[in-house]
C-alpha positions in Angstrom: 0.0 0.0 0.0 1.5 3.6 -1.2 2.1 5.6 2.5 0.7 8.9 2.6 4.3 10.7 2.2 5.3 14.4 3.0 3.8 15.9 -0.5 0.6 13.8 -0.1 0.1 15.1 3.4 0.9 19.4 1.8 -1.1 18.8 -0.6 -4.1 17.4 1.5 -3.5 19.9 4.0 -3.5 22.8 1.2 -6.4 21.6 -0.2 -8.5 21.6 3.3 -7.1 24.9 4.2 -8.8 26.5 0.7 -11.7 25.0 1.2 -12.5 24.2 4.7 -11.5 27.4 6.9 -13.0 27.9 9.0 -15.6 25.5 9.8 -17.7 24.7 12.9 -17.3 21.1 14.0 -20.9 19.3 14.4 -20.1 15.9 14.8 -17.2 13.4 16.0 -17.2 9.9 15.4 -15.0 7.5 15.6 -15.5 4.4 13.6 -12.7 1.5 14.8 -9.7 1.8 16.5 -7.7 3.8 14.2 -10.3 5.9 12.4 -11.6 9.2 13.3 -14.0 11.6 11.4 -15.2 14.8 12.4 -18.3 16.5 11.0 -17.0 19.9 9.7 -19.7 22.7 8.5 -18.6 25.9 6.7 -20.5 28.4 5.2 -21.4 26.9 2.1 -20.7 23.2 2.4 -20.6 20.4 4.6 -18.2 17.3 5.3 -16.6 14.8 6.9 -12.9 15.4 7.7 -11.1 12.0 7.7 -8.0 11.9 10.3 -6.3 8.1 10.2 -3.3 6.4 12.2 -3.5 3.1 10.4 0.2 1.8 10.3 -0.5 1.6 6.7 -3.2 4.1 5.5 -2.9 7.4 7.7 -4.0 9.7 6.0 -5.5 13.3 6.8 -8.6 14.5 3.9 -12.2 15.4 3.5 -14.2 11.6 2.7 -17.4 9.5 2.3 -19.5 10.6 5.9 -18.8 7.0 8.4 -20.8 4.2 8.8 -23.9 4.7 10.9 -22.9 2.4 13.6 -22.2 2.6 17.9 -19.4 4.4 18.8 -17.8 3.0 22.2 -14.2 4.6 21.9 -13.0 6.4 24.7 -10.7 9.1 22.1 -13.9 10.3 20.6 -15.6 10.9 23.4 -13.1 12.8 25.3 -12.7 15.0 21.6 -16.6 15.7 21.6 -16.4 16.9 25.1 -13.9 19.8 24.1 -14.1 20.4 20.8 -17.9 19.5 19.6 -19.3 23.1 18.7 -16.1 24.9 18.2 -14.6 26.4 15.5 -11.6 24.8 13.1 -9.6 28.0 12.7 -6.3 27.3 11.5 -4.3 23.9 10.0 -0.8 24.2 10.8 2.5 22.4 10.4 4.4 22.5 13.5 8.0 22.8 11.7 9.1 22.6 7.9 9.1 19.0 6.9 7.8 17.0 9.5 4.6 15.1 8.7 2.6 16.6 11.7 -0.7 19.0 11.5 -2.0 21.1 14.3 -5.6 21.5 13.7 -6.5 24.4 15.5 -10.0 25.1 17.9 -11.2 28.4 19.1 -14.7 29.6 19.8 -14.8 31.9 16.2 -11.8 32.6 14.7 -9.5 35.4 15.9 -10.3 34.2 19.6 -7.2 32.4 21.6 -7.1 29.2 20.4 -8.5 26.6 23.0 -7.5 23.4 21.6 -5.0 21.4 19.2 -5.0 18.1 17.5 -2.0 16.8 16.4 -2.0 14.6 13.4 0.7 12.5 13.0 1.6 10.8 9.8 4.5 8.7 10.2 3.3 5.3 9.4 3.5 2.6 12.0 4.3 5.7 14.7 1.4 7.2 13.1 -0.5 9.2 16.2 -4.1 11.9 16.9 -3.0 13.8 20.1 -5.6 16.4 21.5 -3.6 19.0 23.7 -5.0 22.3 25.5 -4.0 25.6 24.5 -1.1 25.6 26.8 0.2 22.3 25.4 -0.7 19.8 27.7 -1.7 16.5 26.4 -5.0 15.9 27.8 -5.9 12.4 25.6 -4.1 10.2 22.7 -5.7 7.8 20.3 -2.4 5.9 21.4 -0.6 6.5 24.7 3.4 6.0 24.9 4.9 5.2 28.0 8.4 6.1 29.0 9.0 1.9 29.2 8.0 2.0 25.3 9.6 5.5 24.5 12.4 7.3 27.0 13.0 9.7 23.8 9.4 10.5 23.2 6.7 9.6 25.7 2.8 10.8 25.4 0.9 10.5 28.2 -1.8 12.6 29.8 -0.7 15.7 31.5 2.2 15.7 29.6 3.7 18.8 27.2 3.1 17.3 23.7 6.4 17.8 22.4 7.5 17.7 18.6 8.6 14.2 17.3 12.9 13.8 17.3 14.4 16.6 14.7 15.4 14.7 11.5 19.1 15.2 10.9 18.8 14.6 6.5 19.5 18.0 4.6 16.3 19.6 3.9 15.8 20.0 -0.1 16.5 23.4 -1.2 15.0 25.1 -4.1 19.1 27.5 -3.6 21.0 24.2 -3.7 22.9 24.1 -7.0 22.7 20.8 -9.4 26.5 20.5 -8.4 25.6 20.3 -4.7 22.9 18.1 -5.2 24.6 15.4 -7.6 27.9 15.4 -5.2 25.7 15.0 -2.3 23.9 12.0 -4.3 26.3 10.7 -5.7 28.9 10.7 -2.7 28.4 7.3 -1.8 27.7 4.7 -4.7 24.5 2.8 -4.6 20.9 3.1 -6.3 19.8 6.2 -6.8 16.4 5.4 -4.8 18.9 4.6 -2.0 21.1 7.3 -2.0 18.2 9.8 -2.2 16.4 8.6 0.4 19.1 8.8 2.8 20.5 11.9 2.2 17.3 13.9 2.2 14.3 14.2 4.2 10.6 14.5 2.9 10.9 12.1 0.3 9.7 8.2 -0.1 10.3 5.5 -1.7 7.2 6.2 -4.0 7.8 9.7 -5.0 11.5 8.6 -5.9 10.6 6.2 -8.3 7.6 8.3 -9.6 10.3 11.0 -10.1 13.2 8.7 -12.0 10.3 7.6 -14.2 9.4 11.3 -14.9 13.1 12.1 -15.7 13.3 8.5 -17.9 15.5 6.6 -15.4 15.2 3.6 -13.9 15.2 4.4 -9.9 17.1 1.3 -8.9 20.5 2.3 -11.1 23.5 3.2 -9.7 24.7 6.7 -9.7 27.7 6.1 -11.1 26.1 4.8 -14.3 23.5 7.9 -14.5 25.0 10.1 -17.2 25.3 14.0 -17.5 22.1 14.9 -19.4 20.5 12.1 -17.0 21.4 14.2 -13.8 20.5 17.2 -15.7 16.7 15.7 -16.4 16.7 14.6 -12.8 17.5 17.7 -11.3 14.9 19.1 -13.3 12.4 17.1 -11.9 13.8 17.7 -8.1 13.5 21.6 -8.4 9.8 20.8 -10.1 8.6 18.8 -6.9 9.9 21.4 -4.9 8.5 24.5 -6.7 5.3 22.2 -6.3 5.4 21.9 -3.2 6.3 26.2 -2.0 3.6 27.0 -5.0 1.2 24.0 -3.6 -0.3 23.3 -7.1 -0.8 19.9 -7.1 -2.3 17.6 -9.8 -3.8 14.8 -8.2 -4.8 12.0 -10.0 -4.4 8.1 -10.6 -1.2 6.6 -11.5 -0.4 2.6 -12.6 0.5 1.2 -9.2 -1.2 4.2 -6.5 -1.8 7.4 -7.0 0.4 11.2 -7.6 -0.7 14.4 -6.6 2.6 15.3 -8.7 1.1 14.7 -11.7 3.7 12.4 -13.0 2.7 9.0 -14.2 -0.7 10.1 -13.8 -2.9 8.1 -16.0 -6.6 9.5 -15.1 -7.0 12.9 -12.7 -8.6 13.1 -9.3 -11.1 15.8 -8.9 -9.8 16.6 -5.5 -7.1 15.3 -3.3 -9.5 14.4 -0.6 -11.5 12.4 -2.9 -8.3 10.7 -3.8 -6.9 9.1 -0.9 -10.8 8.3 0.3 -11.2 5.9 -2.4 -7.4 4.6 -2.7 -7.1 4.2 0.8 -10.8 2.9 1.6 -10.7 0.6 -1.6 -7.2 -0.7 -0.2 -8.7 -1.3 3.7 -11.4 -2.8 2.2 -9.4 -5.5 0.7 -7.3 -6.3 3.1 -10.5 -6.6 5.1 -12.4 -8.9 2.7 -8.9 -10.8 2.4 -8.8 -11.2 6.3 -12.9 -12.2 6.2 -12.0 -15.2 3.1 -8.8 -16.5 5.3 -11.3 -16.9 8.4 -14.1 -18.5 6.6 -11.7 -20.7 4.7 -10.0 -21.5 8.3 -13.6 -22.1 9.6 -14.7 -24.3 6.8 -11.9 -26.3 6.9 -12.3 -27.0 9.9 -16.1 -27.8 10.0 -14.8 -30.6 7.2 -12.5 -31.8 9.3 -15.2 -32.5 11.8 -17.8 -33.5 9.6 -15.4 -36.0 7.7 -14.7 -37.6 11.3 -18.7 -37.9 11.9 -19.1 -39.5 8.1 -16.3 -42.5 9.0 -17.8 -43.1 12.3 -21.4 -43.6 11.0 -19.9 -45.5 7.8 -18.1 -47.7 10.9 -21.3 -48.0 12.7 -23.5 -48.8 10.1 -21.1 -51.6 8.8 -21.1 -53.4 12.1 -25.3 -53.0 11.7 -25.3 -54.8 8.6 -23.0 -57.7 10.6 -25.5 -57.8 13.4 -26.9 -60.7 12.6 -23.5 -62.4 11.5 -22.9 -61.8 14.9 -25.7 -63.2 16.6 -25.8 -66.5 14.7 -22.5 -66.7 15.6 -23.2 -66.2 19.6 -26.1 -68.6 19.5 -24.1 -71.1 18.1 -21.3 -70.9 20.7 -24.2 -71.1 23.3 -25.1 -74.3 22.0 -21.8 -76.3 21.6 -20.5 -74.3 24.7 -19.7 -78.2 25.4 -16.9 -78.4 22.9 -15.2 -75.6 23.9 -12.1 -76.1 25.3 -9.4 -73.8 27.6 -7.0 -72.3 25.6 -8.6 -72.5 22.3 -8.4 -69.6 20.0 -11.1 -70.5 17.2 -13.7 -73.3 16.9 -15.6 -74.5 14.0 -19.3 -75.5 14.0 -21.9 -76.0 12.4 -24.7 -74.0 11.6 -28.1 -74.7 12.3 -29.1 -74.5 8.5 -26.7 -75.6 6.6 
């Protein structure tokens, strides 16, 4: 499954900042254990903002209003509490490339703001935190002890505190082609590789999308890449980022996901929101039916099993019916010559009393 990467997450929060600021929040629901959707209302449309920590499909965007169904969750109801009737005023990122939003609550905006929800898209560390204006953490869709985390705990009471600095270069629309391929290329290894470890924001997705964009294979070596190759490359780095600072994205469907680049895109997206609803809901959904097909097939096998068992011991059962009479015959007989029988003896032969 494609992870909702740095540019997905820009993009959707560009596109809910245009469209969805401010908005009163009516409703909060929260669906299974990694699923919340809040009911946002502005003042011409109405929708329901999707906030994920699924290991694999986090994801932040406006989608398809939740199944109508009881909602026992602890996070949820803590949330509608303090934020239920409150304005959405502001969505944040806490510092240049981290994948984190602040969704900001006031009362209408340009009043202090009461309330923030972190959303944090990091795949399997993936996190909603609600803190109060003055930072304290004051409920978690998932809590971290200090035994699970001495770098990072989140606990209640807590100061929610930014997730560990990233030491990678940050991309720079300033840095030179010359910088960039010697960084690159310092080290020999695949170009996917050696991008992803000497710069932060990107993933293993938007790499290859990229190489493909620039007609290079993403798992070549540097060393083999050739001077108009760099050139197209670089090209297509300094387009992702001016993408990014403009934040005019083209989302749409690509062969193996999705792009909000544009690149590789084989059919557009109206919106971003709508796009990772229906990739990452179709994708859930499979893995869900997948997970149903395994159980049933588990569960019908072993139904078989036991069925198969009942079948031999009724086949054994009526077998020795149709001997039942072999048998008595044979027990009358021995009654009547009980006479001849002897100690010791194994098998006797009589006669019958018809034959």
């Amino acid at each position: 499954m494609q992870p909702c990467d740095f540019t997905t997450l820009i993009a959707a929060a560009a596109e809910l900042r245009a469209n969805w600021l401010p908005a009163r929040v009516e409703q909060i629901f929260q669906r299974d254990r990694t699923h919340l959707y809040i009911a946002l209302r502005t003042i011409d449309r109405r929708g329901w903002l999707t906030l994920s920590w699924h290991s694999q499909a986090a994801r932040v965007c406006i989608g398809e209003a939740p199944p109508k169904e009881p909602d026992t969750f602890t996070f949820s109801d803590q949330l509608r509490h303090q934020i239920k009737g409150l304005a959405l005023v502001e969505i944040a990122t806490i510092s240049p490339w981290e994948r984190v939003l602040d969704f900001q609550f006031a009362r209408r905006p340009g009043d202090p703001i009461l309330w923030h929800l972190y959303a944090e898209i990091m795949g399997k560390y993936s996190n909603a935190i609600l803190a109060n204006g003055e930072g304290a953490i004051v409920t978690a869709a998932h809590q971290v002890t200090a035994d699970q985390s001495s770098v990072r705990p989140i606990l209640t009471g807590q100061p929610y505190t930014v997730p560990p600095t990233l030491t990678d270069p940050i991309p720079s629309l300033q840095e030179s082609q010359q910088r960039w391929q010697e960084r690159v290329s310092l080290i020999p290894g695949t170009l996917r590789r050696n991008l992803l470890t000497n710069y932060r924001g990107l993933s293993s997705a938007l790499v290859v999308s990229m190489a493909q964009a620039a007609g290079i294979d993403a798992n070549r070596t540097t060393e083999s890449l050739t001077e108009l190759e760099w050139q197209n490359l670089f090209q297509k780095w300094q387009e992702w980022l001016h993408i990014l600072e403009a934040e005019e994205f083209k989302p749409g469907w690509a062969e193996t996901g999705y792009t909000v680049l544009g690149w590789g895109m084989t059919q557009p997206a109206e919106t971003v929101g709508e796009l990772l609803d229906r990739y990452y809901g179709d994708r859930l959904n499979e893995q869900e039916f997948k997970q149903l097909r395994h159980q049933l097939a588990q569960k019908l096998k072993s139904i078989l099993a036991k069925l198969q068992v009942k079948q031999q011991t009724f086949r054994d059962r009526l077998q020795q019916s149709d001997k039942a009479d072999i048998y008595r015959q044979q027990a009358d007989l021995l009654m009547a010559y009980l006479h001849e029988w002897q100690p010791g003896m194994k098998q006797i032969t009589l006669n019958d009393f018809e034959t």
